[in-house]
C-alpha positions in Angstrom: 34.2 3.6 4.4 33.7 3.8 8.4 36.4 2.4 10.5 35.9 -1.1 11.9 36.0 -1.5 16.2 39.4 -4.0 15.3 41.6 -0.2 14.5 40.6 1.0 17.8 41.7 -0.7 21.3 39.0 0.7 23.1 35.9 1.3 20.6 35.3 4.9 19.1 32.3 7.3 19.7 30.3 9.6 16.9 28.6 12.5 18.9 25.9 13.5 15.7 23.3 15.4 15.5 20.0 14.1 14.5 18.5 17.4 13.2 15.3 18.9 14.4 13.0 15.9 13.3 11.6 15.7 10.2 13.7 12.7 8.4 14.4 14.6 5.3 17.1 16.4 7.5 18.7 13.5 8.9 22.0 13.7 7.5 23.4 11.3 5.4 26.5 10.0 7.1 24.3 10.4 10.5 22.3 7.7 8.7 24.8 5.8 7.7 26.1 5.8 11.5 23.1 4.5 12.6 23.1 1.5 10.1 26.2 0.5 11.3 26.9 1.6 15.1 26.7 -1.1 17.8 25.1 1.1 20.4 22.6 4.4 19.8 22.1 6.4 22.9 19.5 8.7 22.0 17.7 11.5 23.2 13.8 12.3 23.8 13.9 14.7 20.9 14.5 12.1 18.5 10.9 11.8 16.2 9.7 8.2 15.9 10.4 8.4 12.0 14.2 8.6 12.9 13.9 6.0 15.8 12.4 3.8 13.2 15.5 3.4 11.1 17.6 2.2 13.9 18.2 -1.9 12.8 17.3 -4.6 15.1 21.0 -5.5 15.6 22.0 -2.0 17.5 22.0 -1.6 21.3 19.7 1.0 22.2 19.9 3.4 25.3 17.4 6.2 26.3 18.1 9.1 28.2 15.8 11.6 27.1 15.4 14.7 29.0 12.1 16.5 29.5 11.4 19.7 30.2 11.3 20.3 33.9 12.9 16.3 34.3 15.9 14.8 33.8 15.8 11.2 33.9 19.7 10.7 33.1 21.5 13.0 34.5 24.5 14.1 32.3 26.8 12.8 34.4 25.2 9.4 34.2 25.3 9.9 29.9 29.5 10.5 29.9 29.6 7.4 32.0 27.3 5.4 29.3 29.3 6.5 26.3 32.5 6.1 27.6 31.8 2.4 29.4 30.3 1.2 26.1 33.6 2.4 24.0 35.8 0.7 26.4 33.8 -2.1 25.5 35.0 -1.8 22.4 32.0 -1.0 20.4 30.8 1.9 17.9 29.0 4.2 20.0 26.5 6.9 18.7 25.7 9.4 20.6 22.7 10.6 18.9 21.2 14.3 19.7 18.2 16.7 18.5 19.0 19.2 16.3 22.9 19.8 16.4 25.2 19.1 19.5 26.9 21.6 19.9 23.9 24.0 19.7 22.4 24.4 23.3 22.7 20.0 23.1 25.9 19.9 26.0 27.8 17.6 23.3 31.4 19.8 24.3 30.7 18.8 28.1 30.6 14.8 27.0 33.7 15.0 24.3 35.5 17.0 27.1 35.5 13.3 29.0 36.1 11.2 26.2 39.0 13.3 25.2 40.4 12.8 29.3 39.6 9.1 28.5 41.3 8.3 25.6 38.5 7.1 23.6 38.8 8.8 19.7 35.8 10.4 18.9 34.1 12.0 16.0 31.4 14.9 15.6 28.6 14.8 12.9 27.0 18.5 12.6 23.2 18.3 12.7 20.8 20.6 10.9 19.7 23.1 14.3 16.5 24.2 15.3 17.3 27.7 15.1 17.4 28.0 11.2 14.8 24.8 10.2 12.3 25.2 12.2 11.6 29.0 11.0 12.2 28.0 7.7 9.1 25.2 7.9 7.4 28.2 8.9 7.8 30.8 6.3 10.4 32.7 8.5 13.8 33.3 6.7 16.3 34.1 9.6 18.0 36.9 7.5 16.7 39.1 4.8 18.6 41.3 3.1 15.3 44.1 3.3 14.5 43.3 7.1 18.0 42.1 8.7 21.4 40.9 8.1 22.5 38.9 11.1 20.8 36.2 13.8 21.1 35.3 17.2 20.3 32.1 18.9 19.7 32.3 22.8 18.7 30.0 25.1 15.8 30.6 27.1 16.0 28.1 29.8 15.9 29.5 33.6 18.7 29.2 36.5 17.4 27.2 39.2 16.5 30.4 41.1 14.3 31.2 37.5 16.2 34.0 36.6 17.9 34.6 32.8 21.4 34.9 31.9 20.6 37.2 29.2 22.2 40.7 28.0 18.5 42.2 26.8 19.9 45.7 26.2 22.7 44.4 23.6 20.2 42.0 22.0 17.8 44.9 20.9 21.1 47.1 20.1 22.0 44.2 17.8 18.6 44.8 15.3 18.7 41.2 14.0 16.3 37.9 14.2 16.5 36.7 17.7 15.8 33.4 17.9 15.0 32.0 21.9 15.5 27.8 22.4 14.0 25.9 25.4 11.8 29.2 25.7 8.6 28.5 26.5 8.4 28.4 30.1 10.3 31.8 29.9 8.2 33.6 27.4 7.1 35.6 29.4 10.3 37.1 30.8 11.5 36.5 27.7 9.4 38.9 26.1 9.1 42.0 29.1 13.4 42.1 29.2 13.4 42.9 25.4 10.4 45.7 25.7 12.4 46.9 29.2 15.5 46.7 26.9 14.2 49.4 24.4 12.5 46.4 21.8 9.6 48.4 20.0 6.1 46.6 22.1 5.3 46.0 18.2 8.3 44.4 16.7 7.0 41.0 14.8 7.3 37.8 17.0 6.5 34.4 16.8 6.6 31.1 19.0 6.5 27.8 16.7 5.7 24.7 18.4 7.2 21.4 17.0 8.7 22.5 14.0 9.5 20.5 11.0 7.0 17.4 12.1 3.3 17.0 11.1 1.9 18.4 13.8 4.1 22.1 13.6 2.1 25.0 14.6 2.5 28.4 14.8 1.6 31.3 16.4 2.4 35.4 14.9 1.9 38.6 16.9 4.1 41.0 18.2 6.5 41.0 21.2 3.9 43.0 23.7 0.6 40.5 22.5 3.4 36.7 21.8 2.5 35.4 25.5 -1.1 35.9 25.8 -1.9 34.6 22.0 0.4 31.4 22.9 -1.6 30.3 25.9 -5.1 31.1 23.4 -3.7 28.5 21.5 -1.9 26.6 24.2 1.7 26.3 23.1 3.5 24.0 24.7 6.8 22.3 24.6 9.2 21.4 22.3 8.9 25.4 21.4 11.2 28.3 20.5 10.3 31.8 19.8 11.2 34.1 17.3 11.4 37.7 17.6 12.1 40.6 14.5 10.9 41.7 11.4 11.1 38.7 9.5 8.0 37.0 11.3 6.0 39.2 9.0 7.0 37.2 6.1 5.1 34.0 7.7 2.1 34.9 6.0 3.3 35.2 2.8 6.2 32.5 3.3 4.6 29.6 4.6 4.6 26.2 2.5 5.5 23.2 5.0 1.1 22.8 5.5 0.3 23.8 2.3 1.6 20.5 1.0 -1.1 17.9 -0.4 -0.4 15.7 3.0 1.2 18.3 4.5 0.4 18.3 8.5 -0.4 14.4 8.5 1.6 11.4 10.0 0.9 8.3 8.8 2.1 4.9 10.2 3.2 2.8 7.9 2.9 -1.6 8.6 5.7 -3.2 7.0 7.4 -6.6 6.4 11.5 -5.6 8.0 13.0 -6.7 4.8 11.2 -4.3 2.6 11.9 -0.7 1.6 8.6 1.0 2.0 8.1 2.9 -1.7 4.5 3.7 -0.6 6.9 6.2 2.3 8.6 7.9 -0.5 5.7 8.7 -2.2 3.6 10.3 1.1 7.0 12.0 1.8 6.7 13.6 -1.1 3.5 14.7 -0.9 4.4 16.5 2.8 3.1 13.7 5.1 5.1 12.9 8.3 5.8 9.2 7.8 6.4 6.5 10.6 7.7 3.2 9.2 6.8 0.6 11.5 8.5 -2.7 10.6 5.4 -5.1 11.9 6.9 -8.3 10.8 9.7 -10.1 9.9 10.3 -13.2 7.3 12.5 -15.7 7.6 12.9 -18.5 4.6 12.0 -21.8 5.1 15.9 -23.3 4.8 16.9 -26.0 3.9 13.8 -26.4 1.9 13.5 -29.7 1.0 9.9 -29.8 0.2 10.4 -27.0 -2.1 13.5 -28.9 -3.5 11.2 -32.1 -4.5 8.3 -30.5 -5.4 10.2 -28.9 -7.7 11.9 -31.9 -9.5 8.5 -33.5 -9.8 7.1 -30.0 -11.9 9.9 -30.1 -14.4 9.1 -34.3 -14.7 5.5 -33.1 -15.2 4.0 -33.0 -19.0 1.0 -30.8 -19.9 0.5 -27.5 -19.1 1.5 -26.6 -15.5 1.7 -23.4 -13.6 4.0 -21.2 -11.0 1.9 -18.9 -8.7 3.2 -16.8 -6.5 1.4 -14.2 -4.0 3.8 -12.0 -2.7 7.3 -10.1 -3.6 8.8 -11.4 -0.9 7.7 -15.2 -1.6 9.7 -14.3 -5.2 12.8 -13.0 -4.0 12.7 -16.0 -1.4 11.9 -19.1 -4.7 15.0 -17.1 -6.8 17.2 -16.9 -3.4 16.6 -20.4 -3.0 17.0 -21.4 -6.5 20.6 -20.6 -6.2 20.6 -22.1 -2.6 19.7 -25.5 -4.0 21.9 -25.0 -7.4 18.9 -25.5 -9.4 18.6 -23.6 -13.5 15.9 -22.1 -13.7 16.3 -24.3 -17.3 15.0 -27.1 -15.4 11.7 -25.7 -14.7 10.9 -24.1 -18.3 13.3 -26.3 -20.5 10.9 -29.2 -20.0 8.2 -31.2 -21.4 5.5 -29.7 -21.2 3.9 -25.8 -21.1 5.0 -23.7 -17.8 3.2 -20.6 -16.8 3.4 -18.3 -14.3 0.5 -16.5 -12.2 0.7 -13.7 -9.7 -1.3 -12.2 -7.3 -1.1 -8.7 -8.3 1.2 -5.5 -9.6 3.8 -6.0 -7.4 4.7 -9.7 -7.6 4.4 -9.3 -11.3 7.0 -6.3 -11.3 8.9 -8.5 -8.6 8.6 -11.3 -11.5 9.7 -9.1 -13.9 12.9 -8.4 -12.4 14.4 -11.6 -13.1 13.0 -11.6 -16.2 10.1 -13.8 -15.7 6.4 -12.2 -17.0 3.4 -13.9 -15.6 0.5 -15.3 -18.1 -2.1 -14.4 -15.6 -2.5 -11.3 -13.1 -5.8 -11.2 -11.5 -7.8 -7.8 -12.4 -9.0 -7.6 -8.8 -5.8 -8.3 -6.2 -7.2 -11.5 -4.0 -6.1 -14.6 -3.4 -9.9 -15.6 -3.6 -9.7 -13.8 -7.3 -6.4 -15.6 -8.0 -7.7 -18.9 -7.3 -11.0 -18.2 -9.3 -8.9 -16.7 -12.5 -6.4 -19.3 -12.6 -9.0 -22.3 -12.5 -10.8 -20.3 -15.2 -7.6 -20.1 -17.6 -6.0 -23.6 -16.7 -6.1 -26.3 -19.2 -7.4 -29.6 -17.8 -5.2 -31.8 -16.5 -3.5 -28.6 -14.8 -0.7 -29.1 -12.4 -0.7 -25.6 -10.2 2.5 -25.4 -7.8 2.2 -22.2 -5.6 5.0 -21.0 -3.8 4.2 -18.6 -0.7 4.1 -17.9 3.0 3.9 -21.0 5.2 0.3 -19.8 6.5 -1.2 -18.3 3.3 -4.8 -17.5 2.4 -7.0 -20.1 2.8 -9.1 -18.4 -0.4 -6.1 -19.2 -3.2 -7.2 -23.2 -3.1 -10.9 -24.2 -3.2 -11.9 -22.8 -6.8 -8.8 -25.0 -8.0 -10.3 -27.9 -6.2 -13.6 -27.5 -7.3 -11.9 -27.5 -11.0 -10.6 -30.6 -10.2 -6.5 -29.1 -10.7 -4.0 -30.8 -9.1 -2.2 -28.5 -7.0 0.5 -28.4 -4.3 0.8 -25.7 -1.7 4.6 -25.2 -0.8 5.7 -22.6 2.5 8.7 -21.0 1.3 8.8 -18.4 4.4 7.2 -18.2 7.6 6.3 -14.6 9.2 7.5 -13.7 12.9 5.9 -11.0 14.5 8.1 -8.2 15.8 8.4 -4.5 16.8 10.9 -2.8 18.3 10.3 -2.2 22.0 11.7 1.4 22.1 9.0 2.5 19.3 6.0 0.6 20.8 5.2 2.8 23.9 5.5 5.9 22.0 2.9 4.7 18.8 0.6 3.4 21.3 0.4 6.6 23.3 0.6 8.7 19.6 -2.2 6.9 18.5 -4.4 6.9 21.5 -4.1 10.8 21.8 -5.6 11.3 17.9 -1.1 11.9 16.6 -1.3 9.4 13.9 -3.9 10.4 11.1 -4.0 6.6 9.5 -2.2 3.5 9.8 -1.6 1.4 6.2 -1.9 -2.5 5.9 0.0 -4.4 3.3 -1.3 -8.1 4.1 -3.0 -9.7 6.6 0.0 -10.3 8.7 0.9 -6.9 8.5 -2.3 -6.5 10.8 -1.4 -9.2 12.9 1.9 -8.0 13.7 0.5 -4.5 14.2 -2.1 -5.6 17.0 0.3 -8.6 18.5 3.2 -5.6 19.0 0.9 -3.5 20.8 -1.3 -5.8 23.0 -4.2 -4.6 24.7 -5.0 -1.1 23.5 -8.6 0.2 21.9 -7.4 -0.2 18.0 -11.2 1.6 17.0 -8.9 4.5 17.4 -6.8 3.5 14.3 -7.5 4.6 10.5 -6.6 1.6 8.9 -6.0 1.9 5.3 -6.0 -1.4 3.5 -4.5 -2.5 0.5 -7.4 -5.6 -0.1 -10.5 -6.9 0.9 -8.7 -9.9 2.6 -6.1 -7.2 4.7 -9.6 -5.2 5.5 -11.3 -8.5 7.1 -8.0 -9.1 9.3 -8.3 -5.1 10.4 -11.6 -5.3 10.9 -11.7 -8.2 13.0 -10.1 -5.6 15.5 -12.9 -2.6 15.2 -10.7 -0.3 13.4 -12.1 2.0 10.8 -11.6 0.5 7.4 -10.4 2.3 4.2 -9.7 0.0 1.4 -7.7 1.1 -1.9 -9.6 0.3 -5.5 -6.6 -1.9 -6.6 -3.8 -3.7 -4.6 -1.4 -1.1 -5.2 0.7 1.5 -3.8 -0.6 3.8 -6.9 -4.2 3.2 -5.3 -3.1 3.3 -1.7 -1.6 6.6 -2.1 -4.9 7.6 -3.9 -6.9 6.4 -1.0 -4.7 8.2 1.5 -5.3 11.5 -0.1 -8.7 11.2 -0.8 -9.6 10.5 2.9 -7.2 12.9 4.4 
C-alpha cells in the first residue's frame, strides 16, 4: 500500500518515469501513482492515452519542453515540486521514457534532497531500448554486437557536440543518439571522420512505440539525406550499427491487424472501456476520452414510489432497462432505499424484465437477473416495438433509465394502450478534461486520429460540447446504433454504424473500415 500525506510533515514526491508512450509500457506502480497522487506535473512527451488515465480529482501541471522551447524552465519545475510537497500533498513528477535517462530527474531530487522533502524514484521503460524494439531493431545480438550506447544528441548553445566520436566507433556496439535530429547531420559526419565504415547500417525512427512510428533504414553516409525525403521530424532518435539490418526482417509493431491506428474512444467516466482492450490488442493506439459523466438521481424518491406501487400491481408487469449503467444505478439504489429485491418479484402478479441490448442483459445477468425480452435489433425504437408486441394486455411497463432518454422507447407502448411509467434514475453531465481537449482537437484536425467510437447519443453530445467550435466533418465516427448515428450525424461527421449494438460488432466495424 502507498503511504498516506498524514506520515509525512511536508508531503512526499514520486519522480517516475512514464515510458516512451505507448500505454502498454506504463508501469504498473507508475499507474497506480497516478490514481492516487494529488498533483501530476507532467511533461510534453506524455501521449494522450497516458494523459487520459489521470482522474478528475488530481491537480494537473504542464511544463512540457519542446524542442528548441522551453516553456518552464527547470528551475521554475524544482520550485513547483517542492512548493506543492510543502503543501503537503503527493506529488508526481511524471517524465517520458525514464528520468534518469537524458530526463534531468538527478538535478530536481538533488533539491528535494537539500529540502527535506522524502522522495521516491519509479524507473520508466527508456527510449533507447523500446523504441528499436517497436522497430525490429534488437539493441544487442549476439551475431552483430554485444554491448550499446545511448548518447545524447542535443547541441551546446554555440551548436557544437560534446561527443568522444573516435571512442564510440572503437567501441563496435549499437549506438543509440536521443534528442538527435537537429544534429543528424553532425551526428552522422563525426562517426565517418571518427573511422565509422560510410556503410555501417543506420536508422532514425520517429515517434516510436505510438500509432503513427515511422522509420527510416540506410546507412550512416545516405541516414540524413533519406530522413528529410521522408521528412523526419521530432520526437526522433537515431540508430547506428549492424543491427538496423535486422529491421526488415524484425519488424512486427505495423504488421498488427490495427497496427498504426489511433482511435478515440467516447466514454461514460464511470465505465471501463472493454471495447479499448480489445483494439489494444489488435495493435491500435487507443485514446480513451471520458465524454461524460453520470451522476444518480439521489434521494430517489420517485423511483422509491414507483416502485411500491409495481410490487402492489397484479397482472403481468415488466422492468426495462436501457443501459448498464442505469442497472448498476436501480441495484445501487436498491440497497440505498433498503428495498429486497423479494418485493419486486415475490408479488402478485408475473414480473418480467426487458433490456435494450447485449450489454444490459449481461449487466442483468450479473446480479442474477435474466431478461424475458432482448430486442434482436439494439434501439430503443425496437425496444418499444418488441415489448408492446410481447406484453400481455393490461401490461404495466416501469422503465428505469437516464433522466433524458430516447424519446423512441414510449409511443409503440402507447399506441398498445400499456400503462407505463418513465422513471430518471441518472442524469448525464458533460465533461472533458481540459488538459486533453486542446491536444484531440488539434490531433484530429491534422488527419492523427483514424476514427472516433460512439456509445450513446450522449456520448456524442459530450464529444462535440467538450470541444466547441471545430469542423467535426473531419471525424470518423463509428457508431454503435442507428439512434448514436443520427446524434453524429447531426454534426456532419462521417458515419460508420456497427450491425449489432455490441462491442463484438464495433470491433468488427473498426477493422473492416480501417
Amino acid at each position: 500500500m502507498l503511504k498516506q500525506n498524514s506520515e509525512y510533515k511536508t508531503g512526499k514526491v514520486w519522480l517516475a518515469g512514464a515510458g516512451p508512450g505507448d500505454e502498454g509500457l506504463l508501469t504498473l506502480k507508475t499507474a497506480e501513482l497516478m490514481e492516487t497522487s494529488d498533483v501530476i506535473v507532467y511533461d510534453a512527451l506524455i501521449s494522450p492515452e497516458i494523459l487520459s488515465r489521470i482522474p478528475p480529482t488530481a491537480e494537473v501541471i504542464y511544463v512540457g519542453k519542446h524542442s528548441g522551447s522551453h516553456p518552464v524552465p527547470q528551475d521554475e519545475i524544482n520550485r513547483i515540486l517542492v512548493q506543492e510537497a510543502k503543501k503537503g500533498k503527493r506529488v508526481l513528477r511524471l517524465k517520458g521514457g525514464d528520468p534518469f535517462v537524458f530526463g534531468r530527474g538527478g538535478e530536481e531530487l538533488e533539491l528535494l534532497l537539500r529540502e527535506g522533502i522524502p522522495f521516491e524514484v519509479v524507473p520508466g521503460i527508456t527510449s533507447s531500448v523500446a523504441v528499436p524494439a517497436y522497430a525490429g531493431i534488437p539493441v544487442t545480438h549476439r551475431d552483430y554486437t554485444s554491448s550499446f550506447h545511448v548518447i545524447t544528441g542535443h547541441a551546446r548553445k554555440d551548436g557544437t557536440l560534446s561527443i568522444d566520436f573516435d571512442s564510440l566507433v572503437k567501441l563496435h556496439g549499437t549506438l543509440v543518439f536521443l534528442m538527435s535530429v537537429s544534429s543528424m547531420e553532425k551526428i552522422l559526419k563525426g562517426l565517418m571522420d571518427a573511422g565509422m565504415d560510410p556503410d555501417m547500417p543506420a536508422a532514425v525512427l520517429e515517434r516510436g512505440t505510438t500509432a503513427k512510428q515511422r522509420r527510416v533504414t540506410a546507412t550512416v553516409s545516405t541516414l540524413k539525406d533519406a530522413s528529410d525525403r521522408a521528412e523526419i521530424s521530432t520526437p526522433a532518435l537515431i540508430v547506428v550499427g549492424k543491427v538496423c539490418s535486422l529491421a526488415e526482417e524484425l519488424h512486427w509493431a505495423e504488421e498488427r491487424i490495427l497496427g498504426g491506428r489511433r482511435l478515440l474512444l467516447t466514454r461514460p467516466r464511470q465505465n471501463i472501456s472493454s471495447l479499448a482492450g480489445r483494439l489494444r490488442d489488435l495493435g491500435a493506439q487507443v485514446i480513451e476520452m471520458p465524454a461524460i459523466r453520470t451522476e444518480p438521481i439521489s434521494p430517489n424518491q420517485v423511483l422509491q414510489d414507483a416502485l411500491r406501487r409495481f410490487s402492489d400491481r397484479e397482472g403481468e408487469k415488466w422492468l426495462v432497462f436501457t443501459s448498464p449503467i442505469g442497472v448498476s444505478v436501480f441495484f445501487e439504489q436498491l440497497v440505498e432505499m433498503k428495498m429486497d429485491l423479494r418485493a419486486l418479484f415475490c408479488t402478485a402478479g408475473t414480473v418480467k424484465v426487458a433490456a435494450i441490448g447485449s450489454a444490459t442483459a449481461k449487466a442483468l445477468s450479473q446480479h442474477g437477473v435474466f431478461p424475458d425480452l432482448v430486442p434482436s435489433v439494439y434501439s430503443a425504437e425496437e425496444l418499444g416495438r418488441a415489448l408492446a408486441e410481447k406484453a400481455e394486455e393490461g401490461s404495466h411497463v416501469l422503465i428505469a433509465r437516464a433522466e433524458k432518454g430516447s424519446e423512441d422507447l414510449i409511443p409503440p407502448l402507447h399506441d398498445a394502450g400499456i400503462s407505463t411509467e418513465d422513471i430518471p434514475l441518472y442524469r448525464t453531465v458533460y465533461e472533458v478534461e481540459p488538459m486533453l481537449k486542446d491536444r484531440i482537437r488539434e490531433m484530429l484536425e491534422n488527419g492523427e486520429i483514424d476514427a472516433v467510437t460512439f456509445t450513446s447519443g450522449s456520448t456524442v453530445r459530450g464529444f462535440t460540447k467538450a470541444l466547441g467550435q471545430m469542423d467535426f466533418t473531419v471525424v470518423r465516427a463509428v457508431c454503435i446504433g442507428e439512434q448514436t448515428a443520427r446524434e453524429a450525424e447531426k454534426f456532419g461527421m462521417k458515419v460508420e454504424i456497427a450491425r449489432e449494438a455490441s462491442m463484438d460488432a464495433m470491433v468488427e466495424k473498426i477493422v473492416k473500415i480501417l
